[in-house]
N, C-alpha and C positions, 0 to 999 in steps of 0.2 A: 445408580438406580434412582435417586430422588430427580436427577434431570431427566428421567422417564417417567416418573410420577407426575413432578411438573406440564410435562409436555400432553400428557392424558388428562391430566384435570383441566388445561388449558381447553384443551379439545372439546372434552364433555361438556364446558357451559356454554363453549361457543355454538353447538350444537345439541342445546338441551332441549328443544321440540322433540328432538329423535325420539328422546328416553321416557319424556314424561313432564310435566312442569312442575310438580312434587317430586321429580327424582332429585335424590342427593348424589352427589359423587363417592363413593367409600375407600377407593382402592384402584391400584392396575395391578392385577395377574401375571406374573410372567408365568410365560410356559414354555419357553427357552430361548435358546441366544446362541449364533454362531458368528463368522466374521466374514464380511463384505470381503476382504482384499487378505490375500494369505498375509501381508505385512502385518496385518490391523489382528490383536486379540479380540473377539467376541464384541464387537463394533456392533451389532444389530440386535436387537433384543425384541422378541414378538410375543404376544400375552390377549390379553381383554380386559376392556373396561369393568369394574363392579360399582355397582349402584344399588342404592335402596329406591323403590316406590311404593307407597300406600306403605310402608311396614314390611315389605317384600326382597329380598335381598336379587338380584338379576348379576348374572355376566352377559354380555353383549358386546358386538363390535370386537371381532379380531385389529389388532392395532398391530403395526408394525415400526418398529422406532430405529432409527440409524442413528449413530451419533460418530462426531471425531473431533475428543480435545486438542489440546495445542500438541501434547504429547506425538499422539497417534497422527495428527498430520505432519509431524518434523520426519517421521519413519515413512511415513506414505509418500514422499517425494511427489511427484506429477498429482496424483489421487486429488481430484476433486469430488468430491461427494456429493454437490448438488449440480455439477452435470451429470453423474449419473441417475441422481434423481430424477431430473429433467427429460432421462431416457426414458425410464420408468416411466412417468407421469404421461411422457407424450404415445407407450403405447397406449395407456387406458385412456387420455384424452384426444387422441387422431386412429390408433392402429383400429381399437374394440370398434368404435363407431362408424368403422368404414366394414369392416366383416357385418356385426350387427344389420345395416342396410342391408345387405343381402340374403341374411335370414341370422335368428340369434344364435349369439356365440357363445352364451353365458356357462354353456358345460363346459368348457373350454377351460376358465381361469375364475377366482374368488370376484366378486363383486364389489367394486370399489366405493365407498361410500364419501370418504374426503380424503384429503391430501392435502399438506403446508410443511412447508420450511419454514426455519427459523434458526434465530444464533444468542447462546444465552451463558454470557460470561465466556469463556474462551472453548467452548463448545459449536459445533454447529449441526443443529436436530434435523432428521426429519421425518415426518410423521406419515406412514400412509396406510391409511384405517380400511378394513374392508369387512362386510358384511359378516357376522357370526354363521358358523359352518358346522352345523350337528353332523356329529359320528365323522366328520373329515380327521385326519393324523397326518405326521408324517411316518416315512415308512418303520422308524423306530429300532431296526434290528442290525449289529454287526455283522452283515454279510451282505454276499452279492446278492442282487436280485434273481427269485427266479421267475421261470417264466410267465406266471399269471400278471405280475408287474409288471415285465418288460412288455410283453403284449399287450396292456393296456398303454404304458408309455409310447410303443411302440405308433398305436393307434391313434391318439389323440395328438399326437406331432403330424402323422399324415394328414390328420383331419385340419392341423392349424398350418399346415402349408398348403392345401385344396387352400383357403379362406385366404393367404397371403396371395399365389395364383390370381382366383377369382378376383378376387378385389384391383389388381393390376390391368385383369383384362376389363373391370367395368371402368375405371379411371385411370390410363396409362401413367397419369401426374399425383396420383396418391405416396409413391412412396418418395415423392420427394419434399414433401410436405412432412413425415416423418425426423424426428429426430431421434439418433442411432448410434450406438456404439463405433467408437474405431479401435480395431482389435492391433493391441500392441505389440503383444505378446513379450510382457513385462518381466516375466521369468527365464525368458529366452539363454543369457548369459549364464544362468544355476541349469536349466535343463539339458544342454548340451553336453557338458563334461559327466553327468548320470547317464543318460544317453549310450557316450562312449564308451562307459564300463560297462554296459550293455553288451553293447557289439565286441569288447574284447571276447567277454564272456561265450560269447556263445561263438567265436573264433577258437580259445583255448580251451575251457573246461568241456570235458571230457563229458559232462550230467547233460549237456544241451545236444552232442555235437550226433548229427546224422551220418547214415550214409553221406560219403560225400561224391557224390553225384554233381555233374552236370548244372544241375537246376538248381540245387544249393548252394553250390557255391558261388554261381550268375546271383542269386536272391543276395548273399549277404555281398556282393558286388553292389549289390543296385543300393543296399542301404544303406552301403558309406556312401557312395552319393548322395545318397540324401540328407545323411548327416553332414556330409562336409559340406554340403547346399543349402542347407535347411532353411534359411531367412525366403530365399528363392519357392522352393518348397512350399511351407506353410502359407503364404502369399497366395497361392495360383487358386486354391477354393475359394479365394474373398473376389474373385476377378469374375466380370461378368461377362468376357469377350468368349463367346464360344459356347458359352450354358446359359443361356436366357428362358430357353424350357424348363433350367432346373434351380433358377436363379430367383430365392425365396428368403421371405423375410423370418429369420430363423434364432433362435431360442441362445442359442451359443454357448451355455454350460447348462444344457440337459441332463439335468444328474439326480439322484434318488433325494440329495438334497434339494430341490428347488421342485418336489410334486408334493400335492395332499393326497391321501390314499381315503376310499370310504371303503368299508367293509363287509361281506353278509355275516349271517350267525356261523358258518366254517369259516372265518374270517380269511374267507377269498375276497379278493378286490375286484369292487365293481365298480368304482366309481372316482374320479383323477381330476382335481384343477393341477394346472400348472402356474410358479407362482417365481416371483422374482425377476423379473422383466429387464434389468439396470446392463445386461451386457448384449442386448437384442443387436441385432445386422443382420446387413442384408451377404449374404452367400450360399453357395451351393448348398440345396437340399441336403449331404454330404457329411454336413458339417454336423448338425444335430445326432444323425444317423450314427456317424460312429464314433462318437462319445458314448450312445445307449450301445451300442453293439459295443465295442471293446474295452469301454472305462468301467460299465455296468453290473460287467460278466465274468465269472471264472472259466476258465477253460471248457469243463465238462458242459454248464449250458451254452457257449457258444458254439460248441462244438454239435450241441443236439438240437439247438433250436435257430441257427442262424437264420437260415431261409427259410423258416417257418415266421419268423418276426420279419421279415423284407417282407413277406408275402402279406401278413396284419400293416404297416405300413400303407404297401402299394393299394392295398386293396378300400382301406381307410382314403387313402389320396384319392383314387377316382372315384367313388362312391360318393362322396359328401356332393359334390354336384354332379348329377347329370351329364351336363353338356360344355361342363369343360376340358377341354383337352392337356392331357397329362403325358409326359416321358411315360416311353415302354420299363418295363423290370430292368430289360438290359441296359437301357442308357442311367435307370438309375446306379444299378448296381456299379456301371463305370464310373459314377461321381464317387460311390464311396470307395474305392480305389483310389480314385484321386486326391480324395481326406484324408489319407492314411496318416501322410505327414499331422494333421490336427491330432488323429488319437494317437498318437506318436507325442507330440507335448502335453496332451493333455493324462496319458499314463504317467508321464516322468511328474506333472505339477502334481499330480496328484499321491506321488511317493512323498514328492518335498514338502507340499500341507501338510502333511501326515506325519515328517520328521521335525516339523518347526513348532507342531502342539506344544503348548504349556504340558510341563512335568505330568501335575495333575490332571490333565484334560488325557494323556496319551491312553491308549487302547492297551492291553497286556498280550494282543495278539492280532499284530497289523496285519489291514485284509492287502493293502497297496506296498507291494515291496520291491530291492530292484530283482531279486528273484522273478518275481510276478511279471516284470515287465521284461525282460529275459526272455521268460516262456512267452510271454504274447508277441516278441519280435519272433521265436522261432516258429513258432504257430503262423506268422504271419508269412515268411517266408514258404513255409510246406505247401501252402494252401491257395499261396500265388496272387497274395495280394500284394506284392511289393517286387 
């Protein structure tokens, strides 16, 4: 915590016009902490500046702090932290300002105000401050979203691929000017063998097992295929040969973790940045879509509000402009078919998060289990998306 205090006091006098030329520095606020990389314990720590002026106590400037000692990178293997910074930084410094040009994007994501790396003693910080956010949160509750959230998530992802689209069709060479995530899929080797006990499960136990029919038993055909394919698999959404309509610069762990929620007085949510940018790429519209559609959800709202949130989506994507030409419902809805394999690892990563918590960090009553993910392979099969 003091290399986060450090790193905020640094900040505050290098940009002390902000604040006031009488402002003192007093403090950073934390206001909580999660971790960049399932290896890494609670590696990111987000708060705000406090300061006094005139006699006046202030918070200001949401700050966002990454850090990784010697420790935390001997366990992170590959993990560089300031290329993924570099991801980061290069959406709010090339992605925003090519939307922006087109008209503003600022509902979109928080307001970035600065941004610096740095490395201090066997640490490597970094810092990316964004404008202070009244009444924004995050979603704050153990449980799955329902659908007032998803709907807005749902929403404001169509709205930020309209704006990835558009921006393509005004400068065909924008997105190569991007720097982007290459997705690894770093868990690969842990999420396979969870996976399998999957598919046993719902081969022998008796609590899963359907009519077996025709159609069922082709379904869990087709998923050992895919299990025993999977590298093949997960791959084919990142490819751009054949989906170029639907081929957008996209979010890639769209999750209740990485939105701010703002609220009314029946604290319905009206209002959504989306925030953490470090794993962005370019792939199928697909991909965002059903991490919110199947990581998001428990059975009962997927089951009641699926096409009702395709349809907040779709309708979000063409709307935001006029006159740009967008995929029908039906070719989107065949890209998320296509993804299936992404929320297929991104269910199993998000069992394994969830089993590697620190003792004291864990929940007394896990939302992500391989029960959970069980019932979403057989759900997935009934309903014919696999």
């Amino acid at each position: 915590m003091n290399l986060i205090h450090d790193l905020s006091k640094a900040y505050f006098y290098e940009h002390r016009e902000k604040f006031g030329k009488d402002a003192t520095f007093e403090g950073f606020k934390q206001v909580g902490s999660c971790s960049l990389d399932e290896k890494l314990a609670f590696n990111v720590v987000f708060g705000c500046v406090v300061y006094t002026s005139q006699n006046t106590c202030y918070t200001s400037q949401m700050m966002l702090a990454k850090f990784l000692d010697a420790k935390a990178q001997s366990l992170a293997g590959s993990y560089d932290g300031l290329s993924r910074f570099a991801v980061e930084m290069s959406f709010f410094k090339k992605v925003l300002p090519a939307f922006n040009s087109l008209r503003s994007a600022k509902h979109l994501v928080p307001k970035l105000c600065a941004a610096s790396a740095a490395t201090i003693g066997s640490s490597e910080l970094v810092a990316v401050v964004f404008e202070h956010m009244d009444g924004f949160a995050e979603f704050g509750c153990h449980s799955f979203l329902d659908y007032p959230h998803l709907s807005l998530m749902a929403r404001r992802i169509g709205e930020f691929h309209a704006y990835s689209m558009a921006a393509r069709k005004a400068n065909p060479h924008y997105l190569a000017q991007v720097n982007y995530s290459l997705t690894t899929f770093e868990q690969y080797h842990q999420v396979l063998p969870l996976l399998d006990r999957c598919l046993q499960s719902l081969q022998l136990d008796s609590r899963y097992q359907c009519p077996m029919d025709a159609g069922y038993v082709d379904g869990i055909r087709r998923l050992k295929l895919i299990i025993d394919q999977f590298p093949q698999w997960l791959h084919e959404p990142l490819t751009a040969s054949g989906r170029l309509d639907c081929w957008v610069l996209c979010h890639q762990n769209y999750s209740q973790a990485n939105v701010l929620y703002r609220y009314d007085e029946r604290l319905q949510p009206i209002d959504m940045r989306i925030c953490n940018w470090q794993w962005m790429g370019f792939a199928s519209l697909g991909v965002d879509l059903v991490i919110l559609l199947f990581v998001e959800t428990n059975e009962e709202t997927r089951h009641g509000f699926f096409d009702q949130l395709l349809v907040d989506y779709y309708e979000a994507l063409r709307s935001t402009f006029s006159d740009l030409p967008v995929p029908s419902m039906n070719r989107i809805f065949d890209e998320v078919k296509v993804c299936i394999p992404i929320a297929l690892y991104a269910l199993a990563s998000r069992v394994l998060a969830q089993s590697q918590m620190s003792s004291d960090s864990k929940l007394s009553a896990p939302l992500w289990t391989e029960e959970w993910i069980t019932n979403s392979l057989r759900n997935l099969i009934i309903n014919n998306f696999i």
